[in-house]
N, C-alpha and C positions, 0 to 999 in steps of 0.2 A: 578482461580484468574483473577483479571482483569490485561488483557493486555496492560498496557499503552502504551509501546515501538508501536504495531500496531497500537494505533488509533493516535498517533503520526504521525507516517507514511503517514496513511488516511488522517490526518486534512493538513499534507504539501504537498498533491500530487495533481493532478488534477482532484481525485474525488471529492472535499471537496469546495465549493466558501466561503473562512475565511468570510467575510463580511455577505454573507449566513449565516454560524456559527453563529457571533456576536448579528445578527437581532435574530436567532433563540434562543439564550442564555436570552438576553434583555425581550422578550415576556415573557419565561416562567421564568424568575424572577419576573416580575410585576404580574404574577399570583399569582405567590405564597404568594408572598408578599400582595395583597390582601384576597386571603383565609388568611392569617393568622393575618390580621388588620380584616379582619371580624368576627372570631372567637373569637377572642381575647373578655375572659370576659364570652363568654357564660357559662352554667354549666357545658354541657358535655365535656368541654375542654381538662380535663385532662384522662379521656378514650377515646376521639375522639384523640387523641395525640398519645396513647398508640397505639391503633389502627392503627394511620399511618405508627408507627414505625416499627411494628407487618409485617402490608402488605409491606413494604419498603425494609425491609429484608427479607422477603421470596419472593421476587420479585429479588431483586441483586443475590439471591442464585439459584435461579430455572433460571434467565435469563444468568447468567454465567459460574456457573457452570453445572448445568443440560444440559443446551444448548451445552457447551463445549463436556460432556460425553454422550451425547446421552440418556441423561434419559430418557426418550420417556413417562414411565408412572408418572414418579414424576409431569413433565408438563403438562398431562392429569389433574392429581388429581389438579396441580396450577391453571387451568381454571379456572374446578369448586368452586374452593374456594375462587378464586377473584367475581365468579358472586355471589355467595352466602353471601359474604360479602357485597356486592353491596346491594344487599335487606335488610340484618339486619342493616347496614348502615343508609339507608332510612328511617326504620322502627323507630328503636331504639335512633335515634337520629333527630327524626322531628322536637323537638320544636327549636333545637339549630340551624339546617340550616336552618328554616323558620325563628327566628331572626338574624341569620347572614346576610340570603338576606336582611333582613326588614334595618340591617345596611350598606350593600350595597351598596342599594337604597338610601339611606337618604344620603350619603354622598356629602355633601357641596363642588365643586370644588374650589371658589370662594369664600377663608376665607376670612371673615372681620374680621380684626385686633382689637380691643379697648384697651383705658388704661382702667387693671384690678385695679388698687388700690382704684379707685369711686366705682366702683362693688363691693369690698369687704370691704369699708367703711359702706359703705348700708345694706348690708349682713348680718355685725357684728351688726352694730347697730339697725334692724330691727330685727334679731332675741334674741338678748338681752332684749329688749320690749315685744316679743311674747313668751318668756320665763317665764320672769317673770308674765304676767297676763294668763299664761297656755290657751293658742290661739293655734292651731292645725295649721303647716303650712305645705306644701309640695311644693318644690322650684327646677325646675333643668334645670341646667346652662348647656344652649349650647355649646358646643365645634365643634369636625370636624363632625360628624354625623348631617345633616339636621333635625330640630325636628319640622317643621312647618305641618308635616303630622299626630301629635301628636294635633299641637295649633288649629288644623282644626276644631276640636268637639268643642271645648271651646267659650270663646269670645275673641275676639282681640283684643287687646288694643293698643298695635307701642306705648305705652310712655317712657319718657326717666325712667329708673331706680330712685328708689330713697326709703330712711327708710319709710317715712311716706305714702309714695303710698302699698308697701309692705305691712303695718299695716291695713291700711285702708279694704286693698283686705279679709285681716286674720282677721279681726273684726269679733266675732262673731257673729254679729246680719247683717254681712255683704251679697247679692247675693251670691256675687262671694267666700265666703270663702272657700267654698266646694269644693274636688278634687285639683289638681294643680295648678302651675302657671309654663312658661316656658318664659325663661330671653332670649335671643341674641344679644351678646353683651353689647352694654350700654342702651339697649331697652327690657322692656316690652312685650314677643311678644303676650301672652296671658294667659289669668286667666280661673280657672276653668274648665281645662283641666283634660281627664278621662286619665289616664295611667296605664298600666297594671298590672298582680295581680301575685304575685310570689306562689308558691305551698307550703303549709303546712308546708312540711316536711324538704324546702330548707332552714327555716331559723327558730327563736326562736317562737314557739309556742303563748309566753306571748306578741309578736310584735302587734300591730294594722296594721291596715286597712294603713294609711300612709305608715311606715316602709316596708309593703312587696309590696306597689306598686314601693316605691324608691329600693328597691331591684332587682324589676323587671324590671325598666326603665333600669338602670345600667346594668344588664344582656344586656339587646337588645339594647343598645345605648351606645355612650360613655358619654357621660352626666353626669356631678358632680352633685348628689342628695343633698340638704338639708332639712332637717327633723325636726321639731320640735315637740315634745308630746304633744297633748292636754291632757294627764290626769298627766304626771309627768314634762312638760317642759325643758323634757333633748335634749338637740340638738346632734343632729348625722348627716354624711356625709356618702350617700353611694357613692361608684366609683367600677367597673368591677364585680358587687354582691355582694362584698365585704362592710358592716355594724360600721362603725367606730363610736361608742355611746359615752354617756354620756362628753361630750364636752366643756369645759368652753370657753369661749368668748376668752380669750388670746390664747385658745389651736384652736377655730375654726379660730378666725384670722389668725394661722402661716399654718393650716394647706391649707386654701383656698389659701393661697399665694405660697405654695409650687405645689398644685394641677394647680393653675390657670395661674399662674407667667411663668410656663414652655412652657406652651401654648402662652405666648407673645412675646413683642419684645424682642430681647434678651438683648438689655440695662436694660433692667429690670431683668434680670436673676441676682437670687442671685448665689454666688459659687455651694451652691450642688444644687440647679438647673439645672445648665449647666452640671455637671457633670453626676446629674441622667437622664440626657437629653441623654446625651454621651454613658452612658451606653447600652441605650435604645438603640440605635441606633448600636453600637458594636453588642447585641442580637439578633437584627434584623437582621444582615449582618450573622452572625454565624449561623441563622437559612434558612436566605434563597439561600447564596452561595452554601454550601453544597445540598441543596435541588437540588436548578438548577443543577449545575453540575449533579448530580446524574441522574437526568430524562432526562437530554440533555443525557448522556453515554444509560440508558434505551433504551430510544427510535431509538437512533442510531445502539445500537445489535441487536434492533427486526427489524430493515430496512435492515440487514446483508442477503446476502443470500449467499450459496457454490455452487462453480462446480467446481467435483470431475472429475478426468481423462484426465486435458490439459495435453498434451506432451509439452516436456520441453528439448531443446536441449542446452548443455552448452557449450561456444566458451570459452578457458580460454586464456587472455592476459597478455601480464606482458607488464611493461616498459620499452623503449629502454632503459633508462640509468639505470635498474637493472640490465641488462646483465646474465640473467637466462632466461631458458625458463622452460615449465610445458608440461608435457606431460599425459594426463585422462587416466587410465589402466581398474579399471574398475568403472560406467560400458562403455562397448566397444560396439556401439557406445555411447557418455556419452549425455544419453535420459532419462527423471523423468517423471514418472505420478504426478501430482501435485494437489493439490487440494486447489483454491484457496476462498478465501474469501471478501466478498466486497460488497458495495451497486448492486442494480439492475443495475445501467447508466453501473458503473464501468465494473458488468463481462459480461454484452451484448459487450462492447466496446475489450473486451481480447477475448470471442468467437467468434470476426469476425475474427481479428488479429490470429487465430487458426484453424481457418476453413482448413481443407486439405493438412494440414502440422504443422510439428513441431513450438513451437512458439521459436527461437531462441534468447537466450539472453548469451552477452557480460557479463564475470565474471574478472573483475581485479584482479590481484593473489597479495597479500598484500604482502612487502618486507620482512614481518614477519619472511614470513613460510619457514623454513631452505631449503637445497638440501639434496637430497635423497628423499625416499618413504615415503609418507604421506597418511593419512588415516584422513578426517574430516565428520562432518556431512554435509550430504547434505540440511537440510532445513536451518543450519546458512549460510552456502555458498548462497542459494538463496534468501534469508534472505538480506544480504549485497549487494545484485545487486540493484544501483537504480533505473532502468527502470522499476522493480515490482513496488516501493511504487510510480514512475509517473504513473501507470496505477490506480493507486490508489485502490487498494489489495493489500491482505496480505497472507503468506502463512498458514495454516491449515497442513496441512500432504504433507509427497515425500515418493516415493516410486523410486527406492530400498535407503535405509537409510542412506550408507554412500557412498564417493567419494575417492578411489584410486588413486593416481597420485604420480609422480614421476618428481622431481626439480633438471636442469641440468644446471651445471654454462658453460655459451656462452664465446668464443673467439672468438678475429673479427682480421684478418688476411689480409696482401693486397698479390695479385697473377694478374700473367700475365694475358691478355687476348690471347688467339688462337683460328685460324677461323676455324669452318667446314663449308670445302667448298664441301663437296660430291666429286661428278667427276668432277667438272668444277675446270680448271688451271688457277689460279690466281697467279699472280705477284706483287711486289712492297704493300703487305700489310701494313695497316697503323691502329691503332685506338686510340681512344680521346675517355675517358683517355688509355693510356697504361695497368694503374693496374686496378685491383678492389679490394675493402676491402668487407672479404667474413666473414659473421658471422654464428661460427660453434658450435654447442656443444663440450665442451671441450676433451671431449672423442672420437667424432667422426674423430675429427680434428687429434688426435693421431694415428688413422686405415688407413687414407687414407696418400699411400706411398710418398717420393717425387718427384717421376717423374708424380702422376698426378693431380699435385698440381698447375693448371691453369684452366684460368672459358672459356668457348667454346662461343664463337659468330656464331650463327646459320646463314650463307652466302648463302647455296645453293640456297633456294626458294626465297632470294632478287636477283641473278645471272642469272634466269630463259631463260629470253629476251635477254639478252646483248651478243652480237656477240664477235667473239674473236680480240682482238685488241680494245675493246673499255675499257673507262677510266670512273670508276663507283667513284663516289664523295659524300660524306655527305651521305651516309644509313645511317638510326636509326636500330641499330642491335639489337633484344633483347638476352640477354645473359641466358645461361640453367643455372636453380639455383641447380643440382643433378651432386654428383660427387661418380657414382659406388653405392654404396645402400645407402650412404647417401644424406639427403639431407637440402640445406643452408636456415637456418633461414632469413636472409636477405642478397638481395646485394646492394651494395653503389657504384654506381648507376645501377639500372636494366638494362639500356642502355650503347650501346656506339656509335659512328660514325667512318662510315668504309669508308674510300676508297681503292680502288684496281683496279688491272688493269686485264682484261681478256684474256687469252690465247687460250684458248680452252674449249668449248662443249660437253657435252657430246651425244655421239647418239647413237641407236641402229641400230642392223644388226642381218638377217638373210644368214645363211651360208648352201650349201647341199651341197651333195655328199663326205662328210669327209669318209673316211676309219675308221673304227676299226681294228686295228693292236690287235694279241696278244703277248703279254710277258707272256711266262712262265717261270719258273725255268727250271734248268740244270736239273735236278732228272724229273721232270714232261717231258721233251722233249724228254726225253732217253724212257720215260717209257708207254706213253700216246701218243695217237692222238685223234683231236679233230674232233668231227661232227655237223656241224651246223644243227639248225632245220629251220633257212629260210636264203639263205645267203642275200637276199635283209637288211634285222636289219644290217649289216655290213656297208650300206650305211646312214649314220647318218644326220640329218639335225640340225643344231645349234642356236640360238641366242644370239649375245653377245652384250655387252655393252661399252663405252671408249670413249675416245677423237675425233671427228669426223674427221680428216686429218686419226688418225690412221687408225679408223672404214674401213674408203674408201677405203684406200691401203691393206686391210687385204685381203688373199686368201685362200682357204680351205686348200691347202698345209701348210699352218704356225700356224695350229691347228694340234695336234698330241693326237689322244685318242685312245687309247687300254684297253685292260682289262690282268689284272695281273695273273696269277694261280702260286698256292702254292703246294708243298707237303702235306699240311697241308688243302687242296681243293680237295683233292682227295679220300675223302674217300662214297663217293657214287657214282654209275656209272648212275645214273638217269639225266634225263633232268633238268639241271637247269639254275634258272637266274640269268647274273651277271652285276654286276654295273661297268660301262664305266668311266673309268678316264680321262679327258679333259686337259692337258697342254696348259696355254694359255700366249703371248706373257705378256711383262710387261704392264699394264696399259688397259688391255682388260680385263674383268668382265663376267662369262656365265651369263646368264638369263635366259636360259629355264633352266628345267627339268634335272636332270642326266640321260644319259641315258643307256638302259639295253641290253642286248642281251640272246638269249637261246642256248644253246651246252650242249654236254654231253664228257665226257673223255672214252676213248678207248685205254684198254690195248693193246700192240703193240704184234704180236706173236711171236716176236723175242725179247721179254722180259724176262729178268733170274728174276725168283722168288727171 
């Protein structure tokens, strides 16, 4: 089926220049609308019609739907059978398009207007005359078709119209009575004009030599024929092949005036004149809108090309003042093979945009779609993003087919600010603003306890330089937006400004010669003795961490590391390693390594089993 909704998309995005469009629509209506003022009248009209319609629909069919499902061989056989028709075309209908050019050609940009009511007083009255004395006449009144390519054979006359010139020309014993005469306007343009011969079988057998030339002219021209009988003196009017006989004077007067009237000023327009003028005109429009359209859509699918396989990464947004968020489940990470569709400009312009990464697009979550887990299509969701139809493509197929996600209603809360300050000693803290309003998913907001329910301003690495005793003024702090495993949708504001005052530095230090003392249990001292395997591991070297006045003052004695033994340590007599416990002042931090020692336990010989 055709897809409106997409070429909607295309005609508003910035594959499509509207004004482009407009120019493009305008041309192929004046085509058509020439082919079919050309046509119009020939014989083959009404199988040459049949025909168009024939190929017009097996074209809408094979171009949209075949193309849509991949019919591969259906569009094969549509080739062939467009070229095919192409030649029976040509063949079977030579004489109607070699008179359609022939009218064409002839046509007159540069009407001249005349008053018809002299023309057709002349008309009437010359053919009344030429009727009754049974005078052979053959008469045909120019219209928008040029017929001076006709007068050319003849003789020329340029006189003004008139009954008795008319008579004169038809005189039997006249030159010029012989063959035609062709009128333009309110002039004569010439007599004795050869016009062409209609075939046999196209019209009544019993017709003369007149009759089927006016038949024929009418075919190939638009030209109102008048006809007179030299053997019964019936007057007849042909127009579009068409033979309108036996004709009284009152009946050819109304009817030249209704033929010829329409073709004038329009002050002269009787009522169904104007009407049947209106008509005309409505037909036209119904034949060639439709047309247009149709071939403007044609030509614009076969300009279509696909490329199958861009990666497609989805970011989904909501609005702050809907106070949900969307969280993509699956797929995980939420990535589409996509397969888009679009002029050439269009998918060269998305394949550069794609080149060597995913092509990431912005999805606004509609206020629609409730909370809780949802399950939509993924090509309507892509569908709805407008950054596709500005690329001006459309989507074709997504692979995997649908999108999982899950709708969490947001609360926005205000909470303290607290600094981490690492090791450095700060004083006198300050921050601007005080709170922040911290926006949480409603659920998460319920899991985290309230004692750590304040947002951290990250101090240490702005504290780095500043000596102790200096006074730090206006930091822009950024604040962590993770509180434990969750983490905040937004803060208001990401910042704050800190002042503080500094106390102390942190430094490092290395410490040697500590002892390893051990502690063992009661049970183990009674029962065991120990054997080192090197006593030098008992002389331990450290590095610690702390406030730099403490660091200084610190001495190996005010570090206290031993290693513990259990009853519950005693059950292998093999060498082994044990891990060294460090007690370290308040506000002092190890930094190396824990460190280990080797011993073995030794039952004592004065031990009671």
């Amino acid at each position: 089926m055709i897809d409106i909704a997409s070429l909607m998309d295309r005609l508003f995005s910035d594959a499509y220049n509207l004004v482009e469009v407009l120019v493009e629509l305008v041309l192929i209506a004046i085509v058509i609308n020439w082919c079919v003022s050309t046509l119009q009248g020939a014989r083959g009209t009404r199988p040459l019609k049949g025909l168009l319609i024939l190929l017009l629909a097996a074209t809408v069919f094979v171009r949209i739907l075949a193309a849509r499902f991949d019919w591969s061989r259906l569009q094969l056989l549509y080739q062939y059978f467009v070229m095919g028709l192409a030649v029976v075309t040509l063949v079977a209908f030579q004489p109607e398009l070699r008179r359609a050019f022939m009218r064409a050609g002839g046509v007159s940009f540069m009407r001249r207007r005349a008053p018809k009511s002299k023309l057709i007083a002349a008309l009437v009255k010359s053919a009344g005359f030429l009727s009754r004395n049974k005078y052979g006449a053959l008469i045909a009144i120019q219209r928008d078709v040029d017929l001076r390519g006709w007068a050319a054979n003849g003789t020329l006359l340029g006189s003004e119209v008139s009954a008795n010139l008319l008579n004169t020309i038809f005189f039997r014993n006249s030159p010029l009575h012989d063959l035609g005469v062709i009128l333009q306007g309110n002039k004569v343009l010439a007599a004795n004009c050869q016009f062409p011969q209609a075939e046999s079988d196209e019209v009544d057998i019993a017709l003369g030599s007149r009759h089927l030339a006016a038949v024929a002219m009418s075919y190939e021209t638009d030209a109102l024929l008048l006809v007179v009988s030299e053997e019964t003196g019936t007057i007849s009017l042909a127009e579009d092949g068409k033979l309108s006989r036996f004709l009284s004077l009152d009946e050819l007067e109304q009817q030249l005036e209704n033929r010829l009237m329409r073709n004038g000023s329009a002050g002269g327009k009787s009522d169904p004149a104007r009407l049947h003028a209106a008509w005309r005109v409505i037909r036209r429009v119904l034949v060639v809108v439709p047309l247009t359209l149709v071939l403007w859509y044609l030509a614009d699918q076969a300009s279509l090309i696909r490329e199958p396989g861009i990666t497609v990464e989805l970011h989904a947004k909501t609005s702050a003042a809907l106070e949900r968020d969307v969280q993509i489940e699956r797929p995980n990470p939420p990535r589409f093979s996509v397969t888009f569709e679009g002029t050439t400009r269009a998918i060269e312009r998305l394949r550069k945009l794609a080149v060597d990464r995913a092509l990431t697009l912005d999805w606004h979550v509609p206020r629609t779609l409730p909370l809780g887990g949802n399950s939509l299509d993924a090509a309507n969701v892509l569908r709805s993003i407008k950054e596709i139809a500005e690329h001006g493509v459309v989507i074709a197929s997504v692979a995997p087919l649908s999108i999982s996600l899950q709708v969490y209603e947001l609360q926005t809360v205000s909470w303290p600010v607290r600094a981490d300050r690492g090791s450095v000693i700060i004083i006198n803290e300050q921050f601007q603003p005080a709170e922040v309003r911290v926006t949480l998913r409603k659920n998460d907001l319920a899991a985290i306890p309230e004692n750590e329910r304040f947002v951290i301003a990250r101090l240490q690495a702005r504290l780095t330089n500043a000596a102790p005793g200096d006074a730090v003024s206006e930091l822009r702090i950024p604040l962590r937006a993770r509180f434990g495993r969750f983490e905040a949708i937004k803060l208001q504001p990401e910042w704050v400004t800190a002042s503080v005052q500094v106390v102390g530095q942190p430094t490092n230090r290395r410490l040697t010669g500590i002892v390893v003392h051990t502690a063992p249990s009661l049970q183990v001292a009674k029962r065991y003795t120990l054997a080192e395997r090197d006593p030098n591991e008992w002389l331990i070297e450290l590095e610690v961490a702390g406030e730099q006045a403490e660091i200084d003052a610190l001495r190996p004695d005010d570090l206290f590391a031993f290693v513990s033994i259990t009853i519950a340590d005693t059950s292998s007599a093999d060498m082994r390693s044990w891990d060294v416990t460090v007690r370290l002042p308040a506000g002092v931090s190890l930094v190396s390594p824990t460190p280990v020692v080797n011993f073995r336990l030794i039952d004592r010989e004065s031990a009671t089993p």
